[in-house]
mmCIF file as Biopython writes it, N, C-alpha, C and O atoms, coordinates in Angstrom:
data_model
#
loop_
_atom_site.group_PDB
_atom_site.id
_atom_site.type_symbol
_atom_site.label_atom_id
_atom_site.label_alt_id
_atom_site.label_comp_id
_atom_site.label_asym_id
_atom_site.label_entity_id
_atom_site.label_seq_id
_atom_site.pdbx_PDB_ins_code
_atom_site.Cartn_x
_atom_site.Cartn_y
_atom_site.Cartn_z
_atom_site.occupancy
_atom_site.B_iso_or_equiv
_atom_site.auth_seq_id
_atom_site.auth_asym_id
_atom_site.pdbx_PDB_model_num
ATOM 1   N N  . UNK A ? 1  ? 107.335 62.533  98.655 1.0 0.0 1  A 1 
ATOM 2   C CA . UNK A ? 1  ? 107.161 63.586  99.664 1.0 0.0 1  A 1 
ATOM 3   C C  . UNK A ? 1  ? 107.293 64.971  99.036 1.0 0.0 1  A 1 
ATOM 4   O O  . UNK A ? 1  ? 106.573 65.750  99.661 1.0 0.0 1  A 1 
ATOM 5   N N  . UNK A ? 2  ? 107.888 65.524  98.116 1.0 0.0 2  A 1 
ATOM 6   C CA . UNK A ? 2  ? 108.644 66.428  96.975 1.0 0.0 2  A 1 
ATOM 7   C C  . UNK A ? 2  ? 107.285 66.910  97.263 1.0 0.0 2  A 1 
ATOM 8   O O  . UNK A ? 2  ? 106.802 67.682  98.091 1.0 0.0 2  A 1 
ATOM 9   N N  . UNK A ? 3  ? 106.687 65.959  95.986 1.0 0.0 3  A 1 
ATOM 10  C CA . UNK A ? 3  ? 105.191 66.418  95.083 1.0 0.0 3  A 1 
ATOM 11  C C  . UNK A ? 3  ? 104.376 66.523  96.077 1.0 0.0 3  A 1 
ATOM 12  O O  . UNK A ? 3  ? 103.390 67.182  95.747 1.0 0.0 3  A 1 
ATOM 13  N N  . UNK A ? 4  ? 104.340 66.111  97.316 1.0 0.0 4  A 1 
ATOM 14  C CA . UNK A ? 4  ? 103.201 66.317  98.585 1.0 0.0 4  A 1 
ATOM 15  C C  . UNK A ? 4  ? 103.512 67.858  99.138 1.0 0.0 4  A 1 
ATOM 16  O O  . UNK A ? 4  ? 102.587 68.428  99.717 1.0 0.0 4  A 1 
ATOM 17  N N  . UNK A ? 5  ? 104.367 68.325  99.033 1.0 0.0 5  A 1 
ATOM 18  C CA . UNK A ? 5  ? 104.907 69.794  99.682 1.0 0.0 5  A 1 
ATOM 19  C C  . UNK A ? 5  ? 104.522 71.051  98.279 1.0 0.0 5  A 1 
ATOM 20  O O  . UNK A ? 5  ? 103.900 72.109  98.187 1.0 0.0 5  A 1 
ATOM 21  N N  . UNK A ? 6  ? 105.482 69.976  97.185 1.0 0.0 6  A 1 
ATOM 22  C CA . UNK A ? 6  ? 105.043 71.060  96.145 1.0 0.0 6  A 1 
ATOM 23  C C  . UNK A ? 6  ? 103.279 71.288  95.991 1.0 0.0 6  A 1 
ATOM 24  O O  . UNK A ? 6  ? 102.728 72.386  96.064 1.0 0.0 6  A 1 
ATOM 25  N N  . UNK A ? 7  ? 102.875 70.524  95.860 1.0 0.0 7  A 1 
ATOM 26  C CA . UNK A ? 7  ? 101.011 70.178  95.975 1.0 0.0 7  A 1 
ATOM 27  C C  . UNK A ? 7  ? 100.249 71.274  96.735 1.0 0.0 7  A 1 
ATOM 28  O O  . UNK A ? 7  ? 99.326  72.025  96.424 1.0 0.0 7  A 1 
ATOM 29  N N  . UNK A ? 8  ? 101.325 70.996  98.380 1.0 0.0 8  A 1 
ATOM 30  C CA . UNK A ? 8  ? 100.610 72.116  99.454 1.0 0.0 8  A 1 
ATOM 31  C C  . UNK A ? 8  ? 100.705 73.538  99.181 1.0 0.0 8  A 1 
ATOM 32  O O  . UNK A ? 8  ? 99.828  74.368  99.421 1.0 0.0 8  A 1 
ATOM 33  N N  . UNK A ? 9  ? 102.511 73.876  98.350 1.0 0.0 9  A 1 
ATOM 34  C CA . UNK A ? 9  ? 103.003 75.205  98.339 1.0 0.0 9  A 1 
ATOM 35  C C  . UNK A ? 9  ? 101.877 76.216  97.334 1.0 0.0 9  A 1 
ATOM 36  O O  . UNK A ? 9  ? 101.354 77.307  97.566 1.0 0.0 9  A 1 
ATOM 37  N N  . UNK A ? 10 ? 101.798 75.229  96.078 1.0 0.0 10 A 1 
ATOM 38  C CA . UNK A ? 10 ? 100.687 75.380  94.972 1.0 0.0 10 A 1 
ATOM 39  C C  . UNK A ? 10 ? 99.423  75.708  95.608 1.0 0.0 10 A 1 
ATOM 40  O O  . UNK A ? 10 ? 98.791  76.725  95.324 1.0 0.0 10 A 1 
ATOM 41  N N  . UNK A ? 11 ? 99.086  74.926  96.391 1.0 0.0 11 A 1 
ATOM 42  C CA . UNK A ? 11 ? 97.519  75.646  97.023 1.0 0.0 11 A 1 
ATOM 43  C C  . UNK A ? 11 ? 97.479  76.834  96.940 1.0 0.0 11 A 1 
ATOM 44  O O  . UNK A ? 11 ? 96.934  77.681  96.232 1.0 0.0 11 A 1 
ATOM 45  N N  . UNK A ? 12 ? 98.425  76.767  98.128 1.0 0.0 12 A 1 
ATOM 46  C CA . UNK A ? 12 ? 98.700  78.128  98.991 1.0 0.0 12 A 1 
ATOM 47  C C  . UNK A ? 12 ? 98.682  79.272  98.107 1.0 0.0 12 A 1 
ATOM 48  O O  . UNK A ? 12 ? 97.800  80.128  98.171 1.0 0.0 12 A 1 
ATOM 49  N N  . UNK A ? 13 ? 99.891  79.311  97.067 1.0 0.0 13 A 1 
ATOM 50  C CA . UNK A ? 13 ? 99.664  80.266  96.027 1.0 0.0 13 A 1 
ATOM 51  C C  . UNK A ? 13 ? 98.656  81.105  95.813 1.0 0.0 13 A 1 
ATOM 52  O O  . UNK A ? 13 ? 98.264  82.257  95.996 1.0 0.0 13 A 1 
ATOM 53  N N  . UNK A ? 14 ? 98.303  79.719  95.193 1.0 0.0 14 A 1 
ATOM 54  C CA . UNK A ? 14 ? 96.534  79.681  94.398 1.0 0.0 14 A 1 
ATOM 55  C C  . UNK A ? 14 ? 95.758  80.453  95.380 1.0 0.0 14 A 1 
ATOM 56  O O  . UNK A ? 14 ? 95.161  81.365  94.808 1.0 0.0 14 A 1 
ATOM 57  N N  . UNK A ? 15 ? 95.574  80.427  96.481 1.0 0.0 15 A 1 
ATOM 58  C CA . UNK A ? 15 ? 95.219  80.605  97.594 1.0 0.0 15 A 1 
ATOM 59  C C  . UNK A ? 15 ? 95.093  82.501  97.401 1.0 0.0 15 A 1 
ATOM 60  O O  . UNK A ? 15 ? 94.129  83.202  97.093 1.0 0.0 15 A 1 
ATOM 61  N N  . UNK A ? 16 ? 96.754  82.906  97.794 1.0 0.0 16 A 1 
ATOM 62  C CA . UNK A ? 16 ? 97.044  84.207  98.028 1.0 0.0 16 A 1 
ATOM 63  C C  . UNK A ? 16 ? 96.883  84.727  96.607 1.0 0.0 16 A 1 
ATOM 64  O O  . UNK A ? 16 ? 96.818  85.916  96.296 1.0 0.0 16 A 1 
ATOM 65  N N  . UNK A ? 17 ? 96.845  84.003  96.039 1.0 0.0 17 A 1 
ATOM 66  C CA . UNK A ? 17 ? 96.174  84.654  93.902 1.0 0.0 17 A 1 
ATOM 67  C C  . UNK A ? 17 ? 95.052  85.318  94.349 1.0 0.0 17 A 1 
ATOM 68  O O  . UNK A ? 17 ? 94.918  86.517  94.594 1.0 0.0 17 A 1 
ATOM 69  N N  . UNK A ? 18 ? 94.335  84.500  94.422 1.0 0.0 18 A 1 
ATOM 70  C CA . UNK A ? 18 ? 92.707  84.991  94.658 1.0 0.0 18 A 1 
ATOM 71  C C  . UNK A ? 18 ? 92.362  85.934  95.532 1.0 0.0 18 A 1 
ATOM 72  O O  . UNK A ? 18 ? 91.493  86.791  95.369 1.0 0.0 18 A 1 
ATOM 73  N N  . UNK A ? 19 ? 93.231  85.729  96.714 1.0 0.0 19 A 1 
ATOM 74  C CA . UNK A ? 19 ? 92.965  86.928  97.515 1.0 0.0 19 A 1 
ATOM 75  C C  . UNK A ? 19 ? 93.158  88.175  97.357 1.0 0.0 19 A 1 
ATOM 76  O O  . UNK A ? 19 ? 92.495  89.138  97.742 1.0 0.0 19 A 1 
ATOM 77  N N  . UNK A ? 20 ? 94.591  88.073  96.466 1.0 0.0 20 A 1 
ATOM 78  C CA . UNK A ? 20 ? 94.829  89.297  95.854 1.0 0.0 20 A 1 
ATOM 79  C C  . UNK A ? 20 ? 94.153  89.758  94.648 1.0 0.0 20 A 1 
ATOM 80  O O  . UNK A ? 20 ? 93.627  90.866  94.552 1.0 0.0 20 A 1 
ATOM 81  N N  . UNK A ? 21 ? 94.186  88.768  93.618 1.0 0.0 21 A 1 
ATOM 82  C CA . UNK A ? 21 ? 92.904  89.400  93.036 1.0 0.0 21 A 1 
ATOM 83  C C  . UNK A ? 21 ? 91.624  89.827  93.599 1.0 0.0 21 A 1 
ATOM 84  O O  . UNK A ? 21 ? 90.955  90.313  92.686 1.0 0.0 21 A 1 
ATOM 85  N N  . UNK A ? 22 ? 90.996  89.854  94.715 1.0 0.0 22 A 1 
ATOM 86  C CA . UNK A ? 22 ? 89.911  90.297  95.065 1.0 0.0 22 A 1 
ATOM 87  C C  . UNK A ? 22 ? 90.091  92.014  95.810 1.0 0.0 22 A 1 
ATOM 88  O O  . UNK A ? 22 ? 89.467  93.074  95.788 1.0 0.0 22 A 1 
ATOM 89  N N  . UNK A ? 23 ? 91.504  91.392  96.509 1.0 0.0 23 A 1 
ATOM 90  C CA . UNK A ? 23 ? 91.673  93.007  96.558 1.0 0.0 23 A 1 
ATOM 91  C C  . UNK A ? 23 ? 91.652  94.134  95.656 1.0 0.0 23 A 1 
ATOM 92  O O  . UNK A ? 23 ? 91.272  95.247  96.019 1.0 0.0 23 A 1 
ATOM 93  N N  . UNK A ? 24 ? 92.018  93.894  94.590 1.0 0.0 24 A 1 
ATOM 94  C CA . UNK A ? 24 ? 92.544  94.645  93.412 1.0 0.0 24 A 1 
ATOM 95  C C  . UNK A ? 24 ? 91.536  94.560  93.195 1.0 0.0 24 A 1 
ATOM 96  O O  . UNK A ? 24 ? 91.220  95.699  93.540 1.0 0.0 24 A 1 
ATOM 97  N N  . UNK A ? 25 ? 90.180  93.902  92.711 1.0 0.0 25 A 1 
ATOM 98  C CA . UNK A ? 25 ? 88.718  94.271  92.346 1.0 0.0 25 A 1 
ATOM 99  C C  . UNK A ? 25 ? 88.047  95.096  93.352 1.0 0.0 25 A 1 
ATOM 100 O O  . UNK A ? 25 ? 86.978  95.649  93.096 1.0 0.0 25 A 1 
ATOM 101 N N  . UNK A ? 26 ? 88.669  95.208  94.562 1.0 0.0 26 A 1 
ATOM 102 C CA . UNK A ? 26 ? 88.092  96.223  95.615 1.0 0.0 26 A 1 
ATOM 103 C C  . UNK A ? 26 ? 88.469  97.458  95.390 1.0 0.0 26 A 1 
ATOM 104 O O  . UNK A ? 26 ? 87.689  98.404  95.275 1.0 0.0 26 A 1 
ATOM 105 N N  . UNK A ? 27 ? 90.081  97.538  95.290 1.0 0.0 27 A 1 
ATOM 106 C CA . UNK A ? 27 ? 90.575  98.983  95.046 1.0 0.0 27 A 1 
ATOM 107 C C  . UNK A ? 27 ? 90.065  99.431  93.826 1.0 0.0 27 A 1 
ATOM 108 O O  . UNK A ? 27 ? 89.715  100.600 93.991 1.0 0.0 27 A 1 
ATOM 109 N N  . UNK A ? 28 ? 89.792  98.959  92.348 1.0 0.0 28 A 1 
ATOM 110 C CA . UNK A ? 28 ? 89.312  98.949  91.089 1.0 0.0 28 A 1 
ATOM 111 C C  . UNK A ? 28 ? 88.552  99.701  91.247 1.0 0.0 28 A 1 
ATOM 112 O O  . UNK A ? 28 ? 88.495  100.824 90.745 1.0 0.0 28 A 1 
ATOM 113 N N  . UNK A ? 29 ? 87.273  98.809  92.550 1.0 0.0 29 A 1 
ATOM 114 C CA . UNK A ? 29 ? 85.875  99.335  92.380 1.0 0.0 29 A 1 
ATOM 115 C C  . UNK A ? 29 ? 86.341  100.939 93.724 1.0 0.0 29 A 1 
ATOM 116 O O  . UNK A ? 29 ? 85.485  101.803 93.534 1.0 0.0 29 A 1 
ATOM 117 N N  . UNK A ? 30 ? 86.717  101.111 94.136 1.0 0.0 30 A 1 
ATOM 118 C CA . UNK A ? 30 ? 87.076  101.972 95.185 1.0 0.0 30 A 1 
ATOM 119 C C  . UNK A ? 30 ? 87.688  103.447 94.280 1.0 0.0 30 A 1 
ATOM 120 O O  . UNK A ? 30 ? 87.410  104.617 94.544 1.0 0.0 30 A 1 
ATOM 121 N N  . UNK A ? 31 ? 88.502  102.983 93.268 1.0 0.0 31 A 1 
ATOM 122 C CA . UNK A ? 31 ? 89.009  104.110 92.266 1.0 0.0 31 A 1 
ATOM 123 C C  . UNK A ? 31 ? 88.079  104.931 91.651 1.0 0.0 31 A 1 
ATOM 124 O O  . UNK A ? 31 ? 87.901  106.149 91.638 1.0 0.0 31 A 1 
ATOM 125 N N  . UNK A ? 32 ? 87.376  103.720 91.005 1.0 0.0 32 A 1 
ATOM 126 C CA . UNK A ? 32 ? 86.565  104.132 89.934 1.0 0.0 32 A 1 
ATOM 127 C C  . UNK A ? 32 ? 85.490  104.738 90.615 1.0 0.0 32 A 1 
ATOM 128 O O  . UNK A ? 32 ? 84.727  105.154 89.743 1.0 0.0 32 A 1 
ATOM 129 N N  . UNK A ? 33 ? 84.940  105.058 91.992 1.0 0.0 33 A 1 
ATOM 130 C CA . UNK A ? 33 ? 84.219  105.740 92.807 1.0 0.0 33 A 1 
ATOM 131 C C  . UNK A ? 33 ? 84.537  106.908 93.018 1.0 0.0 33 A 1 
ATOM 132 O O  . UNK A ? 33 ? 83.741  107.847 93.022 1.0 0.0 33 A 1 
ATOM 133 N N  . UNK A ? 34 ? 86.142  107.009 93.287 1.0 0.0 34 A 1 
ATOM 134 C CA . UNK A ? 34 ? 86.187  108.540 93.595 1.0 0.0 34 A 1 
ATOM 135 C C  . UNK A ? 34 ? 86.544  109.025 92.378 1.0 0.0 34 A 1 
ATOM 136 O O  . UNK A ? 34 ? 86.589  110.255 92.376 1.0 0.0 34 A 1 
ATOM 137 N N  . UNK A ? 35 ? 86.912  108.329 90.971 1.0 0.0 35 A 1 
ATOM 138 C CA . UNK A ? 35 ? 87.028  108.918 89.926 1.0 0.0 35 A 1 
ATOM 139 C C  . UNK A ? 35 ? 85.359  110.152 89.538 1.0 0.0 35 A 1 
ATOM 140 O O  . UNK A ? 35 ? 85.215  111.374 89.511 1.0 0.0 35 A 1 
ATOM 141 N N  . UNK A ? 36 ? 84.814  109.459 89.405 1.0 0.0 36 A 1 
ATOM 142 C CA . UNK A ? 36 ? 83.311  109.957 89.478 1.0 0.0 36 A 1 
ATOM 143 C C  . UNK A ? 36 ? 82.857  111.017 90.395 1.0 0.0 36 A 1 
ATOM 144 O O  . UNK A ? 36 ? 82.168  111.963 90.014 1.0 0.0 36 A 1 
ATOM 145 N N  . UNK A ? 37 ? 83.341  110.807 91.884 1.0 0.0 37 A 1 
ATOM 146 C CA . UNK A ? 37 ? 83.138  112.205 92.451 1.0 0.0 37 A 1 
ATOM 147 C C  . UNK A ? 37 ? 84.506  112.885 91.978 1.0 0.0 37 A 1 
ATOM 148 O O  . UNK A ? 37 ? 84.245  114.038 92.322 1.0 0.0 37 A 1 
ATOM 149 N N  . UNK A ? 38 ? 85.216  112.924 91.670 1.0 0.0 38 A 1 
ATOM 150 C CA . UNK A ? 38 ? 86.217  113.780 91.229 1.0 0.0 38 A 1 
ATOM 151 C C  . UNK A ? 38 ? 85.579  114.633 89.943 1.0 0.0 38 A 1 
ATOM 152 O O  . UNK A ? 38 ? 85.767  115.816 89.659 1.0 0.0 38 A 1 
ATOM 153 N N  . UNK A ? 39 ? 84.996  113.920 89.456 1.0 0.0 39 A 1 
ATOM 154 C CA . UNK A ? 39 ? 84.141  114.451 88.104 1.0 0.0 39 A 1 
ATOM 155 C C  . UNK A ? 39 ? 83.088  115.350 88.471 1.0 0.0 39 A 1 
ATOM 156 O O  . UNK A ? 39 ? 82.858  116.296 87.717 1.0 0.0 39 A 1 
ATOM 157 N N  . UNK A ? 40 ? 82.494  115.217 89.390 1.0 0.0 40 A 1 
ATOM 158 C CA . UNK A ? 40 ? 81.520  115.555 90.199 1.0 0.0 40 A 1 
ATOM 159 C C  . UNK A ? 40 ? 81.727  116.936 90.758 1.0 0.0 40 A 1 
ATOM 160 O O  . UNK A ? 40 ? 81.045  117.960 90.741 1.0 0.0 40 A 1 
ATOM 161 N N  . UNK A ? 41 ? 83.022  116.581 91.311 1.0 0.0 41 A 1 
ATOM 162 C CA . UNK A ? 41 ? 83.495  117.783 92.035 1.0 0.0 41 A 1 
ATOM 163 C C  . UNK A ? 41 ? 84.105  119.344 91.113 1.0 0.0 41 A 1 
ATOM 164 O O  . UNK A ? 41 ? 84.100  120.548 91.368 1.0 0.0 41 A 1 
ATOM 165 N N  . UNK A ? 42 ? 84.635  118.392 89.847 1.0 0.0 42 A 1 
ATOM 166 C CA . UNK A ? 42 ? 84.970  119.268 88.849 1.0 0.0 42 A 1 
ATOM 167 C C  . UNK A ? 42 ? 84.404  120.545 87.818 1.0 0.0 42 A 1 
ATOM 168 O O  . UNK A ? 42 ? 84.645  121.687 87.426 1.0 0.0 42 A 1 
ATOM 169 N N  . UNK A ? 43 ? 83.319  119.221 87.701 1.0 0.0 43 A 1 
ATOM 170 C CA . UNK A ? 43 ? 82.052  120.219 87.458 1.0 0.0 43 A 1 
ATOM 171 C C  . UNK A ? 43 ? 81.184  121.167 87.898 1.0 0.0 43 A 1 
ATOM 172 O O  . UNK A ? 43 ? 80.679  122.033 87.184 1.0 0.0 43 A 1 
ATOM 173 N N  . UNK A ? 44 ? 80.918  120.949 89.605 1.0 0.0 44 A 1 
ATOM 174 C CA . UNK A ? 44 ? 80.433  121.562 90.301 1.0 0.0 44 A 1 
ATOM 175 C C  . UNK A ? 44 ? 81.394  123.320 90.427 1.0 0.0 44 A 1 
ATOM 176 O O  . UNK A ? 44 ? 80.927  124.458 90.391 1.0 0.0 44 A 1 
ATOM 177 N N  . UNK A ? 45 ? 82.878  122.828 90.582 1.0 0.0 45 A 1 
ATOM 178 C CA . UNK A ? 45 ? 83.814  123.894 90.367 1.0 0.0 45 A 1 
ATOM 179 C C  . UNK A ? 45 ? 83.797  124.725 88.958 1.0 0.0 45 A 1 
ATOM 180 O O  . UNK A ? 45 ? 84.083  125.913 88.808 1.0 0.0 45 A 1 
ATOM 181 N N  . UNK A ? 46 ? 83.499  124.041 88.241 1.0 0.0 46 A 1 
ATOM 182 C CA . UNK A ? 46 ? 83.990  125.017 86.855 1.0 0.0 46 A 1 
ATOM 183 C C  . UNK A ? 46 ? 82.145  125.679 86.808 1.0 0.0 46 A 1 
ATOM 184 O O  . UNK A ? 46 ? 82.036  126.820 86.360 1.0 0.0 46 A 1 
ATOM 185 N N  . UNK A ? 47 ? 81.064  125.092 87.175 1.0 0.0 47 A 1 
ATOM 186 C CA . UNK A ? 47 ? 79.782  125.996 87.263 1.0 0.0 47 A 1 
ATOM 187 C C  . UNK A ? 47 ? 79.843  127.329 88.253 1.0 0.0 47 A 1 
ATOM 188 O O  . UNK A ? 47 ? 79.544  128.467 87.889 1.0 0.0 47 A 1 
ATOM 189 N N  . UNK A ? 48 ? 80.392  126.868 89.874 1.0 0.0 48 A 1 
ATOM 190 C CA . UNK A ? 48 ? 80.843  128.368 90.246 1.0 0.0 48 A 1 
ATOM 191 C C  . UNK A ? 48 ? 82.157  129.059 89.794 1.0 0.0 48 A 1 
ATOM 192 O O  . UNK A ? 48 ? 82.574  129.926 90.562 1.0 0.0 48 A 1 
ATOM 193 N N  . UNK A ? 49 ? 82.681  128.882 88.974 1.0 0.0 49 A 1 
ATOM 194 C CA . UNK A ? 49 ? 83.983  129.698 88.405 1.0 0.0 49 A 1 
ATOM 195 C C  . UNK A ? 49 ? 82.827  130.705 87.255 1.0 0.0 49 A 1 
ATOM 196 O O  . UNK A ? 49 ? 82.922  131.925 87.126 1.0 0.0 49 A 1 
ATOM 197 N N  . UNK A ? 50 ? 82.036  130.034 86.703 1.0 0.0 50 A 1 
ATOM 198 C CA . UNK A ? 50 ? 81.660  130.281 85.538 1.0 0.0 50 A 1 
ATOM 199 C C  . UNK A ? 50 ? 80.396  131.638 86.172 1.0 0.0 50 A 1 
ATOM 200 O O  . UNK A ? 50 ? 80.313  132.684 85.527 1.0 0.0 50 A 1 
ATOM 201 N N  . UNK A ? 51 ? 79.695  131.471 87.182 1.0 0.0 51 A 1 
ATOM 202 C CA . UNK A ? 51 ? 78.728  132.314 88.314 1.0 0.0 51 A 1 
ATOM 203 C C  . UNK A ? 51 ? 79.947  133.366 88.587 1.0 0.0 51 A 1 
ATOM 204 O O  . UNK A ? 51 ? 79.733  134.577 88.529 1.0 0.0 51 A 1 
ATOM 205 N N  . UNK A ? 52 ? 81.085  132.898 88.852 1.0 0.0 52 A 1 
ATOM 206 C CA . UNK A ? 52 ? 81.697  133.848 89.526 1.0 0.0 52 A 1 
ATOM 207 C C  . UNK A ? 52 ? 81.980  134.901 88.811 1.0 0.0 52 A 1 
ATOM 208 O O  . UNK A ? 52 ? 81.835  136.008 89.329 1.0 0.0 52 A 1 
ATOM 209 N N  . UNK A ? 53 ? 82.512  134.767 87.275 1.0 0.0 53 A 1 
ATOM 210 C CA . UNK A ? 53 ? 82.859  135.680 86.197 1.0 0.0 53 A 1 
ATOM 211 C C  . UNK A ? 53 ? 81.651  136.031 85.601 1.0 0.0 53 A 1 
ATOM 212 O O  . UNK A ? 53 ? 81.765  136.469 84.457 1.0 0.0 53 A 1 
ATOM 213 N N  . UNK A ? 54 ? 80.286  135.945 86.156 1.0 0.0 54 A 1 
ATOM 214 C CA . UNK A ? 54 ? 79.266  136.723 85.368 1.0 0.0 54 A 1 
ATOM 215 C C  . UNK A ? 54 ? 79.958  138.087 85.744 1.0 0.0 54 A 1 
ATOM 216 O O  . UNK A ? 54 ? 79.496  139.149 85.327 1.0 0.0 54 A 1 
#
């Protein structure tokens, strides 16, 4: 009966592993999105800084 519970608990795990790894490939891909407009945004700022001090 032990190994029938331990068996189920192990799924389960396994289970909430994956799920959480998928989250974390969501937030990953979610970071690395606004990393890029952050870049985006940076640049756009330092071109009018650069207009501004003509």
């Amino acid at each position: 009966a032990d190994a029938i519970v331990l068996q189920y608990q192990n799924q389960r795990l396994v289970q909430q592993l994956e799920a959480q790894k998928n989250e974390v490939h969501v937030l990953e891909a979610k970071l690395n999105e606004l990393k890029a407009k952050q870049i985006a945004y940076d640049e756009a700022l330092i071109g009018v800084n650069k207009n501004w001090n003509l």
